[in-house]
N, C-alpha and C positions, 0 to 999 in steps of 0.2 A: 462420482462416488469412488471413493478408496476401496482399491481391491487389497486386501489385508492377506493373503493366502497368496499373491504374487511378489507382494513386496516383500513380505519375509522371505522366500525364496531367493529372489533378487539380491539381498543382506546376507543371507548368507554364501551366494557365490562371490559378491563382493570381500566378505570376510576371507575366504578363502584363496578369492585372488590375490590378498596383500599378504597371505602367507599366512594364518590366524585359522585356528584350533576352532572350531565351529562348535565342538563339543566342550570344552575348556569353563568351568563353572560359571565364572564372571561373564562370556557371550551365550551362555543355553538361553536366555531371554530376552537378547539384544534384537533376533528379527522382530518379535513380536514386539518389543517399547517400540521401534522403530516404525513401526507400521502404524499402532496406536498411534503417534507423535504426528507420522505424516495426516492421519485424518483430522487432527487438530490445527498443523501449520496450513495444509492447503484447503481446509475447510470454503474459502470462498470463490473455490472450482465450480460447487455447486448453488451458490447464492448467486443473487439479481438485484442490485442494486435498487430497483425501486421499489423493492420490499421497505425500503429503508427513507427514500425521499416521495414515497407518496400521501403521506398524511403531511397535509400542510396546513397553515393558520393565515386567516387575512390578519392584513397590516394596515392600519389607516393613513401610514407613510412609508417611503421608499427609502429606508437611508439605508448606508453599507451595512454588510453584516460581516465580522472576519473573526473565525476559530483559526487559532494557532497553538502553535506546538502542540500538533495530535503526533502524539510516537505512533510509530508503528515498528513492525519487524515483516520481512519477506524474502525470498529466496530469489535468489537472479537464475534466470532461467538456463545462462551459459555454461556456468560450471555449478551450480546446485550449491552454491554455499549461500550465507544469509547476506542482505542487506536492511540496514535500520537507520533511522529518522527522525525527521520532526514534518510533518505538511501541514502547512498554512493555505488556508482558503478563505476569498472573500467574495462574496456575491452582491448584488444589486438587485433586490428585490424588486416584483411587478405584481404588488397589489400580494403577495402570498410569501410564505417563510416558513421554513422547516424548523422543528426544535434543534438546538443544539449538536447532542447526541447522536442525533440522526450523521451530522453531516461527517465525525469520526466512525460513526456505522458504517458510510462510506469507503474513508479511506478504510477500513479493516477488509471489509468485500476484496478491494484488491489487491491489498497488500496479501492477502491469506492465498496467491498463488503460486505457482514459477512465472516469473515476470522481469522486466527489466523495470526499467527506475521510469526512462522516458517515456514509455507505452502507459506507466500507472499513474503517472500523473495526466495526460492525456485521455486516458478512462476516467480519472473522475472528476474533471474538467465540462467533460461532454456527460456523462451521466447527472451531473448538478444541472445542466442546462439545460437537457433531453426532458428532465423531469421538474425542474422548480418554474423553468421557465422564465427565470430573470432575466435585469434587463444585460446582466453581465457576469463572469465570472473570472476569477485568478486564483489560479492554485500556485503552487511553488512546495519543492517537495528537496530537503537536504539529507542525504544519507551518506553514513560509510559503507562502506563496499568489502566484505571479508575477502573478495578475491584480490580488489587489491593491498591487503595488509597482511595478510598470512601466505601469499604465494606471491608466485611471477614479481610484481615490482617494488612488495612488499613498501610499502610507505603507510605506516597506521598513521592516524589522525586527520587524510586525507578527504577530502569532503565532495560530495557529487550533489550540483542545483540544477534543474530542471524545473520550468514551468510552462504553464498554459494559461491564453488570455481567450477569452471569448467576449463576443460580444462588446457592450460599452468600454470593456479592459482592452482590447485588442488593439487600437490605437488611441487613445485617449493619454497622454503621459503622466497627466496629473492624477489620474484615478490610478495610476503605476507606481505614483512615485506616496501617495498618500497612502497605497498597501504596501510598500517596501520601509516605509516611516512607522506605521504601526506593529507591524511585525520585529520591529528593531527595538521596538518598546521594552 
């Protein structure tokens, strides 16, 4: 839970670290957006994934299931600026399947934290697993990275892919190469 009465506080010795009028019209309400905003972007500090993947539906067959391009936005945990996306996810159902919805529910769970890119694709690799129980999963998650386009090495346009195979995905190359064919769709 956001503590709102720390983080404004926080805001404003930061404002005053950079030199900045705390009192000054345009920031008298800057800690408090701020604090508001943080209980919106890291809302899924306090959410559980399987709020989201436990109503499931049988399936009278097993064939792939793959949602792609779910945007998200998230904060990199290293230097607190944003990172945003597309994650594609395909599973191998076993006899059960989740709506849709459900499985961008997912990614938003962790994207809504301080996180890095590799760890959150890894979270919802094993939370689709943990809880659908298929017979396989692959995620694959591309972001840009504000840290690196607005600081340090400055290169926008620059793109970061990470993924996770579990299961029948793990080594299987064709079911690799048939999620990397449809996602290019």
């Amino acid at each position: 839970m956001v503590d709102q009465k720390k983080i404004e506080e926080a805001v404003r010795l930061l404002l005053e670290g950079i030199g900045e009028d705390v009192t000054r019209e345009g920031l008298i309400d800057t800690p408090n957006r701020i604090a508001r905003m943080y209980e919106e972007i890291y809302k899924g500090m306090d959410e559980d994934a399987s709020l989201h993947l436990s109503k499931t539906f049988a399936v009278d067959s097993n064939e792939i299931v793959i949602e792609k391009d779910i945007t998200f936005y998230s904060t990199c945990e290293h230097h607190m600026l944003p990172f945003y996306g597309k994650a594609h996810i395909a599973y191998l159902p076993d006899g059960r399947v989740v709506g849709l919805s459900k499985l961008a529910r997912t990614v938003e769970v962790f994207a809504k934290r301080l996180q890095i890119q590799e760890q959150m694709t890894t979270q919802i690799a094993e939370a689709i697993m943990g809880h659908l129980k298929p017979q396989g999963v692959m995620v694959m998650v591309e972001a840009e990275h504000m840290c690196m386009t607005m600081r340090g090495v400055a290169k926008p346009g620059s793109q970061t892919v990470t993924m996770a195979a579990r299961g029948c995905f793990e080594n299987d190359m064709r079911m690799q190469q048939y999620f990397f064919e449809m996602i290019r769709r």
